[in-house]
C-alpha positions in Angstrom: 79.1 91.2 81.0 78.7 93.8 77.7 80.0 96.7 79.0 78.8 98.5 75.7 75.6 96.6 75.5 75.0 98.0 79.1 75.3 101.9 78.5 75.1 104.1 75.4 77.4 104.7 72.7 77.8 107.9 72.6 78.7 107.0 76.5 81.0 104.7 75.2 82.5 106.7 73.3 82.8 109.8 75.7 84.5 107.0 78.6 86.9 105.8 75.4 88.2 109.6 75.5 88.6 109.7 79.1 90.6 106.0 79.8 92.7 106.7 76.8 93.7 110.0 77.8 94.0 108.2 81.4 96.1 105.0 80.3 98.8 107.4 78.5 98.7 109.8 81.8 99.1 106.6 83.7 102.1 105.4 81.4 103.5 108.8 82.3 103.0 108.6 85.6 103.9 105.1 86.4 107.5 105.5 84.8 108.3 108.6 86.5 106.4 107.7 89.9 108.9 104.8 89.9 111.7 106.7 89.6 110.8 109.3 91.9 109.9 106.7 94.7 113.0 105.0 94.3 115.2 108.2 94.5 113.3 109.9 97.6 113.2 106.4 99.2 110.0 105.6 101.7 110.8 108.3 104.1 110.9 111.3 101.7 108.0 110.0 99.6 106.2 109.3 102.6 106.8 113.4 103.1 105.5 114.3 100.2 102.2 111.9 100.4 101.9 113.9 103.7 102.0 117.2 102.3 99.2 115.6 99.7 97.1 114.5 101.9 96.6 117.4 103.8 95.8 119.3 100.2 93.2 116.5 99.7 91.9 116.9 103.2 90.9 120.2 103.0 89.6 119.4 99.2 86.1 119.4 100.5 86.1 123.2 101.8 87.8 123.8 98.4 85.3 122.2 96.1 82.0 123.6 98.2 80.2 120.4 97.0 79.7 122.0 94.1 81.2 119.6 91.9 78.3 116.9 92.4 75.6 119.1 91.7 76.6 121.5 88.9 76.3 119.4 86.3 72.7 119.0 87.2 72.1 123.2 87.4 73.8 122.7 84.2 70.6 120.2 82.8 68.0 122.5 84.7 69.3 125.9 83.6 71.0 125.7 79.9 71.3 129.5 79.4 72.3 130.4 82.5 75.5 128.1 82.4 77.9 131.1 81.8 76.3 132.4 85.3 77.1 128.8 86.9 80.8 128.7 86.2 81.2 132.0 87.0 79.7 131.8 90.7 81.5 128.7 90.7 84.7 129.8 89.8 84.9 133.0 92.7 83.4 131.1 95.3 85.6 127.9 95.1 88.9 130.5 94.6 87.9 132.3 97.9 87.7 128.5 99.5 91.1 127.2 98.3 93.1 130.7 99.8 91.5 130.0 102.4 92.1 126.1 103.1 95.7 126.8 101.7 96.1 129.4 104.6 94.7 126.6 107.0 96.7 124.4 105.9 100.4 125.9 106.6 98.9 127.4 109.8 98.0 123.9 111.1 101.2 122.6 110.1 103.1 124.6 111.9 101.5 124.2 114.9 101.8 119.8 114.9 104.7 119.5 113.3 105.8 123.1 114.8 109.9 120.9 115.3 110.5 119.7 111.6 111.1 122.7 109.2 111.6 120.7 106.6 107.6 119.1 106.6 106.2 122.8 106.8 108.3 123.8 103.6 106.8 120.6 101.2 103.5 120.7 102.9 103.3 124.7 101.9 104.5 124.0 98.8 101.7 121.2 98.0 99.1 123.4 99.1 99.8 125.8 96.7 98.3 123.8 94.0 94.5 124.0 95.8 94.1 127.3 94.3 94.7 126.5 90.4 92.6 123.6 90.5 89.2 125.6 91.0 89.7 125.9 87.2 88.3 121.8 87.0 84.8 123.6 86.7 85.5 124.0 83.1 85.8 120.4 83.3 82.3 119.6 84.3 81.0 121.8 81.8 82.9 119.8 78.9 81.2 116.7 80.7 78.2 117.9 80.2 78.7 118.3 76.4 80.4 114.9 76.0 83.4 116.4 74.8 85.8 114.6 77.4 88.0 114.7 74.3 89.4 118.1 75.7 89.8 117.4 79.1 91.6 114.5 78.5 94.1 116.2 76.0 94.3 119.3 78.6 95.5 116.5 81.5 97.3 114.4 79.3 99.6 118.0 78.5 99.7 118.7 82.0 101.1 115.0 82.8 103.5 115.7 80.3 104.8 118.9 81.3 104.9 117.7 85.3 106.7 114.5 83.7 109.5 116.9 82.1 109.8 118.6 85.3 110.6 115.5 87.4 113.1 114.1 85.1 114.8 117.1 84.8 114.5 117.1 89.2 115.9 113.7 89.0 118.8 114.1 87.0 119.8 117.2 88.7 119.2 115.0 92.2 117.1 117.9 93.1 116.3 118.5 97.3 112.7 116.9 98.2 111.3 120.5 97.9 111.5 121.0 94.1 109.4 117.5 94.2 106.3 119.0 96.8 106.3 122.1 93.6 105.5 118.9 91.4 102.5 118.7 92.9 101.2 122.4 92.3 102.6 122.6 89.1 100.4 119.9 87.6 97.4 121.9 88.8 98.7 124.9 87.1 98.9 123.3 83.8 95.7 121.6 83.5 94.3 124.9 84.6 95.8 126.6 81.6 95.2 124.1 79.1 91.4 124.1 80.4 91.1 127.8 79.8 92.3 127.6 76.2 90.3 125.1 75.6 87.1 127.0 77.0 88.2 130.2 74.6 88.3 128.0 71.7 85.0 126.0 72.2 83.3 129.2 72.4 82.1 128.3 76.5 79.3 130.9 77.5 80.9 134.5 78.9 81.8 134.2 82.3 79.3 135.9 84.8 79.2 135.9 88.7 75.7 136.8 91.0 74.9 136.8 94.3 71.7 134.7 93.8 73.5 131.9 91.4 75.7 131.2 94.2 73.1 131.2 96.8 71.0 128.6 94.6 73.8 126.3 94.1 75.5 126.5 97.5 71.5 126.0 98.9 71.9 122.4 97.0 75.8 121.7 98.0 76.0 122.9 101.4 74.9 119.1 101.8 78.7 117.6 99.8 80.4 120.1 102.3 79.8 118.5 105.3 79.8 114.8 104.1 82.9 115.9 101.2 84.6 116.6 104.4 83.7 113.4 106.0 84.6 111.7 103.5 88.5 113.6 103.7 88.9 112.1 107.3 88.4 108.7 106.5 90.1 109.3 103.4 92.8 110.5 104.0 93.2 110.4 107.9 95.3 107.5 107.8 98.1 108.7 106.5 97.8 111.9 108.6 97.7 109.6 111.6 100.2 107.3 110.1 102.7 110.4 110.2 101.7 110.7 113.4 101.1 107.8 115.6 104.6 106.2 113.7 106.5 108.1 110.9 107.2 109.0 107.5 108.2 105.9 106.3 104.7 103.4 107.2 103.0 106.6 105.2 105.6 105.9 102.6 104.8 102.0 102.4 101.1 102.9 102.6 101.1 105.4 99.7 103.1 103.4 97.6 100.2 100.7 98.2 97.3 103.2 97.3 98.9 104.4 94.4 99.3 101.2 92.7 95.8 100.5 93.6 94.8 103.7 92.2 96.5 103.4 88.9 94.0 101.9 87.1 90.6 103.6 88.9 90.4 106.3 86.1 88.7 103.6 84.1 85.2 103.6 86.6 85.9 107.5 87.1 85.5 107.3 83.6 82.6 105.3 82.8 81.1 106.9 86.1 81.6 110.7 84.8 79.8 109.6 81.1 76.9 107.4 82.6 76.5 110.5 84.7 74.4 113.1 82.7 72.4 110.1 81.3 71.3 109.4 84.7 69.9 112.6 85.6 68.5 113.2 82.3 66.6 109.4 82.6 65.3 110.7 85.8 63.0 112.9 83.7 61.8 111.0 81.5 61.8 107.4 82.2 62.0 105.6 85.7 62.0 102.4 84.6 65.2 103.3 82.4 66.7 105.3 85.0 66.7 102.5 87.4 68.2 100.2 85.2 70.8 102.8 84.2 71.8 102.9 88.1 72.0 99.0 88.1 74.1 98.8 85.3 76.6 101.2 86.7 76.7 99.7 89.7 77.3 96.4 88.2 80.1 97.5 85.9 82.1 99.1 89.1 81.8 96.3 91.5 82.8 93.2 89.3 85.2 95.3 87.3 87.1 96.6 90.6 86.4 93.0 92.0 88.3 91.0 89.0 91.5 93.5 89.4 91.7 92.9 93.0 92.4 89.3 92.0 95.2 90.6 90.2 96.5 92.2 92.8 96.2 89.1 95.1 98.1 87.1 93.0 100.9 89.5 91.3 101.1 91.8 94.2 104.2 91.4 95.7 106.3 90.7 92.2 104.7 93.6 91.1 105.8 96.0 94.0 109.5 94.7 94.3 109.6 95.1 90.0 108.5 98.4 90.3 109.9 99.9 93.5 112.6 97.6 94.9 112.8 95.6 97.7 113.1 99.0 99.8 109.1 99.1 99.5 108.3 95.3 99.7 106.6 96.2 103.1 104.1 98.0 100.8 102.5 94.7 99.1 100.7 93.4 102.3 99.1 96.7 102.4 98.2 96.4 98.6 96.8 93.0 99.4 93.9 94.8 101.9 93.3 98.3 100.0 92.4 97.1 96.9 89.6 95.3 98.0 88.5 99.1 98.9 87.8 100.5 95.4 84.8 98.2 94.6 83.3 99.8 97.7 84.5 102.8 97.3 83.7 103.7 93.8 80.0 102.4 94.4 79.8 105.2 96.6 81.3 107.4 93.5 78.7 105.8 91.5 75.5 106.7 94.2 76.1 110.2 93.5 73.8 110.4 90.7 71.5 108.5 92.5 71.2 110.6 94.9 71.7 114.2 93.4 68.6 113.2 91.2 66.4 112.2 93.9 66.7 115.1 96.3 68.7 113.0 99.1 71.9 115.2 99.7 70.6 115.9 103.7 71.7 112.2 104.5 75.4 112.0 103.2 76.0 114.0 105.6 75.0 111.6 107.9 76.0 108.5 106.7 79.9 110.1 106.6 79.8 111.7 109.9 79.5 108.1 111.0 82.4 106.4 108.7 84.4 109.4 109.9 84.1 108.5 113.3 84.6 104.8 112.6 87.4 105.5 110.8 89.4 107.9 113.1 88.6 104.5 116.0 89.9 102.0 113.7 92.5 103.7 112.9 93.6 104.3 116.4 93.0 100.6 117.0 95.1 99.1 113.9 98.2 101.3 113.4 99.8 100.5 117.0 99.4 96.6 116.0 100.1 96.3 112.1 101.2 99.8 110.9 100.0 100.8 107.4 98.2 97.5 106.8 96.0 98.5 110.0 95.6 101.6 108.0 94.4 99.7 105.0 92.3 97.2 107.1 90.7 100.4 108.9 89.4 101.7 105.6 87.9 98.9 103.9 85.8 98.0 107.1 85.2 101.6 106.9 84.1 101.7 103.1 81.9 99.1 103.4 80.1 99.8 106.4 79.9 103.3 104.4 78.5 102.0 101.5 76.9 99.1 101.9 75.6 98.9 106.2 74.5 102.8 107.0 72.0 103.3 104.0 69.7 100.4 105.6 69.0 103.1 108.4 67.8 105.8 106.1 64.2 105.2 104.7 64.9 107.2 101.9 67.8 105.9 101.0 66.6 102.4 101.1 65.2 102.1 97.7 68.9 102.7 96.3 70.7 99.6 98.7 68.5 97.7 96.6 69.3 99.0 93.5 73.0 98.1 94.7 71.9 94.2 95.9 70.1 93.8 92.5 73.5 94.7 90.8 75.8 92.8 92.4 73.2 89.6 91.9 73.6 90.6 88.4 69.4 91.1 88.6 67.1 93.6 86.0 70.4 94.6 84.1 68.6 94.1 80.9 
């Protein structure tokens, strides 16, 4: 399959930007991951992907759904772009004090005995509030220039990098590390403002009737967004809960190495994107094709790295992390077989911002949500975090693939899925 053959080049070339900028950020963050993991050891590493997690959980109130529909208000209102970021911008800072705030009170209520989990927790859900700045980000989307996004992360990789090593060789206390995680926020959010000053972006303006028109479009992504946080992220909030630290040590470990390499579909996903919408416009036929050939690209490229990770799993794991993480390659061994799923869902989102059909996601997540929070109860008492793992796949799939049948409307883009993964009207 001709992955260039199948989308643009100027896509091509947009995605090249955004996986190299990724691969060097991975580099970055693969050598100093390691070392980090190895020095906390699975139970403080597990405490810090707890203190993420709840960040990420509460990234749905944060984000308003406006990140899958602004690129469109972007293609339907060119001079009023200024406007959009603006209203963007206030609305989704007011969101993250707020979840921030939710976040440390909740905290301290479950985990009301263990000081120690409130303090990193707080300190990761500091970072919530910088990154309303990624609106800038969709805006150089929309331009193709994913040239400056990818230097402004790549920067803030670096300067979070320098940060942990200099934590490491001090043998810093597991706190300085939960700051890690907000500081990286905070530097992408600089670099992103300079860059908007020096591209000349539209001047900033905020109205009461641009945030009513795009919240009356998102209010849809806040519902399922948040859906999608507690199957997402629920199992190592449960993890933490049902067993301890360490499982949600082994289980992170697990999803990060699966995770490494997903910037490459975020990427081609992000610069097939704007095409989509744009084809919806002008050319069905082409804009079906488009969403087959996406779909396509994600599920047999995610599909031949799972293979991989089959096979080299385990030597890859004890390389990396030691044999104080070993437990963590059975878990890779389930949740990679997640992203192909997963990132078809990713994918959908064009799909379904151009035809109108935001009132069902809410649906179709309510119901993975609850599936997930059963399975999840179900697994973790018998196989820890690879009942975890197990619980999200069945979840992912039944998400992606099972509840779309029920929906007439949201029929028509199943089959666009099943013609893709039989490799059918790519051309």
């Amino acid at each position: 399959m001709n992955i260039r053959k199948l989308i643009g080049n100027h896509e091509v070339k947009n995605a090249s930007w955004l996986i190299g900028g990724r691969i060097a950020q991975m580099v970055l963050s693969l050598f100093v991951g390691i070392l980090t993991a190895r020095y906390l050891g699975p139970g403080n590493y597990g405490l810090i992907s707890y203190g993420t997690a709840f960040v990420t959980f509460f990234a749905a109130l944060c984000g308003l759904g406006l990140n899958s529909v602004i690129i469109k208000d972007f293609v339907d209102h060119p001079d009023e772009q200024g406007e959009a970021i603006g209203s963007a911008l206030l609305m989704r800072f007011l969101s993250s004090v707020l979840s921030a705030v939710m976040i440390v009170g909740i905290v301290a209520v479950i985990d009301h005995d263990e000081p120690l989990t409130i303090a990193v927790v707080a300190l990761c859900s500091l970072g919530a509030v910088f990154h309303v700045v990624d609106v800038f980000n969709f805006w150089f989307q929309n331009r193709y220039r994913s040239k400056v996004t990818a230097i402004a992360t790549l920067i803030a990789y670096a300067v979070v990098s320098v940060y942990r090593i200099v934590l490491l060789i001090l043998r810093a206390d597991v706190r300085w590390f939960a700051v890690a995680t907000s500081l990286d926020y905070i530097a992408i959010a600089v670099c992103l403002l300079i860059a908007y000053r020096k591209y000349k972006g539209p001047r900033l303006r905020c109205s009461g009737r641009k945030c009513k028109a795009l919240l009356s479009v998102s209010y849809h992504y806040i519902l399922s967004a948040m859906m999608v946080s507690i199957y997402g992220q629920t199992d190592k909030l449960m993890l933490k809960q049902m067993l301890d630290e360490t499982e949600v040590g082994f289980y992170s470990i697990a999803t990060h190495v699966c995770a490494l390499w997903t910037f490459v579909l975020q990427a081609i996903i992000d610069s097939i994107y704007p095409s989509i919408l744009r084809l919806k416009q002008e050319d069905q036929e082409k804009y079906e094709k488009k969403n087959r050939q996406l779909y396509a690209i994600v599920f047999y490229v995610s599909c031949a790295v799972s293979v991989l990770f089959m096979v080299f799993g385990d030597l890859g794991i004890r390389i990396l992390y030691g044999s104080d993480y070993m437990p963590a390659s059975n878990v890779l061994k389930v949740v990679t077989w997640y992203t192909a799923f997963s990132y078809l869902g990713v994918a959908r989102n064009a799909w379904i911002v151009s035809e109108g059909n935001q009132k069902y996601l809410k649906y179709m997540y309510g119901g993975a949500a609850v599936l997930n929070v059963i399975l999840n109860a179900v697994f973790i008492p018998l196989m820890g975090a690879v009942g975890a793992a197990l619980a999200s796949l069945i979840t992912q799939v039944f998400t992606s693939i099972v509840l779309p049948m029920f929906f007439k409307d949201m029929r028509p883009n199943a089959k666009l899925m099943l013609e893709a993964v039989l490799l059918r009207k790519l051309k």
